[in-house]
Residue, then its C-alpha position, 0 to 999 in steps of 0.5 A: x330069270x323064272x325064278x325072279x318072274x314067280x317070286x315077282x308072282x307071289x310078291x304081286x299077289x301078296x300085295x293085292x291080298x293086303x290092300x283087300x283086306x285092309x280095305x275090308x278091315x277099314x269098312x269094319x269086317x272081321x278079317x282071317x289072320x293071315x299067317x300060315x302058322x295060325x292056319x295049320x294050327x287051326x286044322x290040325 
């Protein structure tokens, strides 16, 4: 059951962060990619 509560979490969050930037999007601002592989490519 822990485990269905933390993936619970992450989906959750993961949610709000879509919402947020799509309203943020939608208001006309430059929004950060959200894929992880961009990220570590960025920083390497």
């Amino acid at each position: 059951m822990l485990w269905q509560v933390l993936l619970h979490v992450a989906n959750h969050s993961t949610d709000h962060r879509a919402q947020l930037l799509q309203l943020l999007n939608d208001l006309g601002a430059k929004t950060p990619s959200q894929d992880y592989i961009f990220y570590v490519y960025e920083h390497l």
